[in-house]
C-alpha positions as CSV (number, residue, x, y, z in Angstrom):
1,X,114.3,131.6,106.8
2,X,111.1,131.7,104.6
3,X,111.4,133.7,101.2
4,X,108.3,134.8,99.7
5,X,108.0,133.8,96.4
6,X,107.1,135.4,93.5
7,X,106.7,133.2,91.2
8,X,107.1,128.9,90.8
9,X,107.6,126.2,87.9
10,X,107.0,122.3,88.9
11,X,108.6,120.0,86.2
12,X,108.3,116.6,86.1
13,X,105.7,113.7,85.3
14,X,102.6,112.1,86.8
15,X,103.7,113.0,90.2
16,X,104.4,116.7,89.6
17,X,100.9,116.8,87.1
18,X,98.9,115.7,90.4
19,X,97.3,112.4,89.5
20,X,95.3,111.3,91.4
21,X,94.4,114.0,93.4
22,X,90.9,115.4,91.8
23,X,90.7,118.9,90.6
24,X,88.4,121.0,89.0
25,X,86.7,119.3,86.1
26,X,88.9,116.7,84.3
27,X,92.5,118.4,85.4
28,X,94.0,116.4,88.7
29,X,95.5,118.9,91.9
30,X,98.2,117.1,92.8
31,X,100.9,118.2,95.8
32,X,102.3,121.3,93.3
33,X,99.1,123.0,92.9
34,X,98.7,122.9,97.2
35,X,101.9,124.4,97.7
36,X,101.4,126.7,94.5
37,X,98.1,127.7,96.6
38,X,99.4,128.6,100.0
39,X,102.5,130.6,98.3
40,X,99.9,132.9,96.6
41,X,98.5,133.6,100.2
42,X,101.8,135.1,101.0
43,X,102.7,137.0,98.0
44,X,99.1,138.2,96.0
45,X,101.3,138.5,92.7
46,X,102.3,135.2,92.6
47,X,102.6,132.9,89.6
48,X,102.1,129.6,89.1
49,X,103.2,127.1,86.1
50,X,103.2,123.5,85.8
51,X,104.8,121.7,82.8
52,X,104.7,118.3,84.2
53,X,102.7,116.1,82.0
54,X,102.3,112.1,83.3
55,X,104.3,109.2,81.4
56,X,107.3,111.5,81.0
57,X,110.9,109.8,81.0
58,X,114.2,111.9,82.6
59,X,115.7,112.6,79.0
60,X,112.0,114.2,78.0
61,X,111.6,116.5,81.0
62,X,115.3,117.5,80.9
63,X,114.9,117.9,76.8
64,X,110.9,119.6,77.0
65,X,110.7,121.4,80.5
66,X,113.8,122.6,82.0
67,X,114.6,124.9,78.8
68,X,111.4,126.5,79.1
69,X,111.7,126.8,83.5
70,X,115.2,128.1,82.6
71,X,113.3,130.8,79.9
72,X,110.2,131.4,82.4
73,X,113.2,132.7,85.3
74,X,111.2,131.9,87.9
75,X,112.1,132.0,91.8
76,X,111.4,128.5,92.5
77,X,111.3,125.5,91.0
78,X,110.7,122.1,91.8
79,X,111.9,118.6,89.7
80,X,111.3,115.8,90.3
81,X,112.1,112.9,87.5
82,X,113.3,109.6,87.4
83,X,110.6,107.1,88.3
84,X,109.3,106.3,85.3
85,X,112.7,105.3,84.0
86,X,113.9,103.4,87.1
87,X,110.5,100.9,86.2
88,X,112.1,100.0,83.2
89,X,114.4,97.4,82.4
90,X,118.0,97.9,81.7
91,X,117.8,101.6,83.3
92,X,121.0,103.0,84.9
93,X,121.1,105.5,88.1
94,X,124.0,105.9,87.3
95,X,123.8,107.6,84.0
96,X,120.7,109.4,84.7
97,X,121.7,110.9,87.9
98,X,124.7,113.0,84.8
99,X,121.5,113.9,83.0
100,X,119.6,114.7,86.2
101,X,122.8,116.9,87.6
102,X,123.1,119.0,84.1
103,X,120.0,119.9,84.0
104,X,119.8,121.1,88.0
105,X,123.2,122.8,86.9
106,X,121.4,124.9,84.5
107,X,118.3,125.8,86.6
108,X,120.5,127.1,89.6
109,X,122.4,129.2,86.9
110,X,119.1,131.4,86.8
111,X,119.3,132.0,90.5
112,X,116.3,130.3,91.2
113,X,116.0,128.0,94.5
114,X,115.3,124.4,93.4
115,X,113.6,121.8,95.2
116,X,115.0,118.1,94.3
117,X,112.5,114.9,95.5
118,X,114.1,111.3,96.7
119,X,111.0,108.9,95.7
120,X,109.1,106.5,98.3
121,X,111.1,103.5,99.7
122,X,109.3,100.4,97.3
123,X,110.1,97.7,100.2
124,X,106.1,97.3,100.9
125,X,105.3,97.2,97.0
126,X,105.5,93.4,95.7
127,X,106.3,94.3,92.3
128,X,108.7,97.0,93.1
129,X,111.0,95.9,95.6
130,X,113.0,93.6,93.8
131,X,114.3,96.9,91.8
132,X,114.6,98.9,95.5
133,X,118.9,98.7,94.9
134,X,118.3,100.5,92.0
135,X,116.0,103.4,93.5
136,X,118.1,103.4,96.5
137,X,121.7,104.5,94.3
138,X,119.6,107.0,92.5
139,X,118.3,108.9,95.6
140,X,121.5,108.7,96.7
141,X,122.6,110.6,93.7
142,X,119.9,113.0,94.3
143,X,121.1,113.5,97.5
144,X,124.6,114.6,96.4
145,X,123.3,116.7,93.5
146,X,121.1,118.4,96.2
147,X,124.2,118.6,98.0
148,X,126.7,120.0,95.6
149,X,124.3,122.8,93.9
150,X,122.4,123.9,97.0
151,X,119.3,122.8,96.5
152,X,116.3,121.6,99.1
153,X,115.5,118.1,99.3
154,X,112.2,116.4,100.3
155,X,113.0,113.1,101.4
156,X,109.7,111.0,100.2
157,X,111.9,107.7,101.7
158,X,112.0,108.6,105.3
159,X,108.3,109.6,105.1
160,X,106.5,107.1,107.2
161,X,102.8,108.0,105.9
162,X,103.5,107.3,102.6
163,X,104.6,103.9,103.4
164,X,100.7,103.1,104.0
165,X,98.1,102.0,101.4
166,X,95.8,104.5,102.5
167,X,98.1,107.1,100.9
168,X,98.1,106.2,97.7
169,X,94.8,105.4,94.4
170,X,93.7,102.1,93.5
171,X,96.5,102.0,90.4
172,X,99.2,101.6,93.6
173,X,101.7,103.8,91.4
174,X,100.2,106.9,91.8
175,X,99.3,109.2,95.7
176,X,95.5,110.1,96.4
177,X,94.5,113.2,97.7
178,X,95.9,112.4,101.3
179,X,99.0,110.9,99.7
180,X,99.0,114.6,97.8
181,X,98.1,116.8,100.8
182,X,101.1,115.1,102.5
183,X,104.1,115.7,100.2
184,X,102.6,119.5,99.7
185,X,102.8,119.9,103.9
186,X,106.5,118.2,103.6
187,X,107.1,120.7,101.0
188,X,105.9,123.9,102.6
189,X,107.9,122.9,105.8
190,X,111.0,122.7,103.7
191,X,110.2,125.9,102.5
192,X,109.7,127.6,105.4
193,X,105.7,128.4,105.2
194,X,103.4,127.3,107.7
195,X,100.5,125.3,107.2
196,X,97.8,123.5,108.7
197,X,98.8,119.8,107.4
198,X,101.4,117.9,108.9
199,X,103.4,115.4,106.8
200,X,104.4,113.4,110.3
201,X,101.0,111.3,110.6
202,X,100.3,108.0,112.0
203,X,97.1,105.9,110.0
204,X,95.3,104.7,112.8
205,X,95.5,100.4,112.8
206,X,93.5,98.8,110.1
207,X,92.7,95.0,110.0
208,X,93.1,93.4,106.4
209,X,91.2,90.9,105.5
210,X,93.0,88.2,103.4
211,X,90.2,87.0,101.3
212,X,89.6,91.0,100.3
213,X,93.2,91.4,99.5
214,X,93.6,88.7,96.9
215,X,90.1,90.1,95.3
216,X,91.8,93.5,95.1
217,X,95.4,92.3,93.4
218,X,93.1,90.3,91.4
219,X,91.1,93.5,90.3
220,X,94.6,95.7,89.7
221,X,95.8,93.0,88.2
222,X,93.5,93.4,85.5
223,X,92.5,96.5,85.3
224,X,96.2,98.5,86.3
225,X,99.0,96.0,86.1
226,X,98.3,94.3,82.5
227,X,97.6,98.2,80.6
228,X,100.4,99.6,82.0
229,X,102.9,96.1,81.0
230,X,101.0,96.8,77.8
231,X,101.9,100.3,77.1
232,X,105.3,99.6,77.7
233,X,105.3,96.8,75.1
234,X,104.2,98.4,72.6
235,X,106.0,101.8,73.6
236,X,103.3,104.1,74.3
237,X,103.2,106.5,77.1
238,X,100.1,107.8,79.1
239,X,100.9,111.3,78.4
240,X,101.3,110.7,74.5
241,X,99.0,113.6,73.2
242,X,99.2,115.4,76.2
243,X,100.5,118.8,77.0
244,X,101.5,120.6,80.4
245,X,98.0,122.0,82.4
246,X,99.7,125.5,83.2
247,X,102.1,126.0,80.3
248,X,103.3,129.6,81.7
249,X,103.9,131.5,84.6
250,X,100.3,132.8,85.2
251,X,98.5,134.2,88.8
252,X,97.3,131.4,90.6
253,X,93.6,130.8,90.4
């Protein structure tokens, strides 16, 4: 049955904020604004906030955003954390799946519907898939948490187009505007709303060159892989200094 919302509050980090999905002037789109958009269409006094900011860790959007979603009240709202703190070392699912469960806890409280997100299987990601145990136990959590508090899932790990390159920017940690346009069609089926997009797509075959493939790890290598190992050493974050793009529940525009 599709509910027509009133109003919606995305929490989370990079994914949630919309990189890299080009906006309007500097600001990135990103899946949450595309769904954000359509749901106006249905109800014209919609509203419309995003506090996700990029770089943010589950203990920082359970500590900065969910007590201001659970002050905003609003219908719907989508979180989606985790994956920043799964790339670290010495992370546990385990433990962050309590913190991840607590803070769903308190946004069903307000009686607002609450969309939970499983992350993309890493199998196809070099770097990646030597952690994929560890993603794989905390989606499962998610899974029960969406479970036991009634909340709607979007199962990123049994979506097949995001499993291509062609999905996803140069930094290969972050969706394009297809990878974008995707998720926000996976979302609005969930919900109920139709839309144009499908999220069930096959890329048409594409013939990789070998010689162009090692210039292109050789290029992310240097221009991706080695700022990002370098932030993390010396414990920076790229949203330091950054604040959420739609701080409050405003009419979507």
């Amino acid at each position: 049955m599709t509910r027509h919302y009133a109003s919606f509050a995305a929490l989370g980090d990079s994914f949630t904020e919309g990189l890299n999905d080009p906006g309007v002037g500097e600001e990135f789109r990103g899946w949450a604004d595309r769904v954000a958009q359509r749901l106006s269409v249905e109800n014209p006094s919609f509203r419309y906030a995003n506090l996700a900011v990029r770089g943010k860790l589950l203990d920082q959007i359970v500590t900065e955003q969910v007590p201001v979603a659970v002050e905003l009240s609003p219908d719907l709202v989508s979180l989606c954390a985790g994956g920043n703190d799964l790339l670290r070392p010495g992370s546990d699912p385990d433990a962050m799946a309590k913190k991840l469960a607590r803070a769903v806890r308190d946004l069903r409280a307000t009686g607002a519907d609450v969309l939970l997100f499983t992350g993309v299987d890493p199998r196809d990601t070099p770097l990646m898939r030597r952690m994929r145990g560890k993603f794989a136990i905390f989606y499962l959590h998610v899974r029960s948490i969406a479970d036991l508090y009634g909340c709607r899932l979007v199962d990123q790990w049994s979506m097949q187009g995001l499993r291509d390159w062609r999905a996803w920017s140069t930094d290969r940690l972050h969706m394009n505007e297809d990878g974008h346009r995707l998720v926000a069609a996976r979302v609005l089926d969930m919900l109920g709303v139709p839309v144009e997009d499908s999220w069930q797509i096959t890329w048409p075959e594409r013939l990789v060159d070998p010689r162009a493939k090692r210039r292109e790890d050789a290029v992310w290598i240097r221009e991706h892989l080695v700022p990002w190992v370098s932030r993390r050493i010396r414990g920076a974050s790229s949203g330091d200094g950054l604040s959420a793009k739609r701080p409050d529940l405003t009419p979507f525009s």
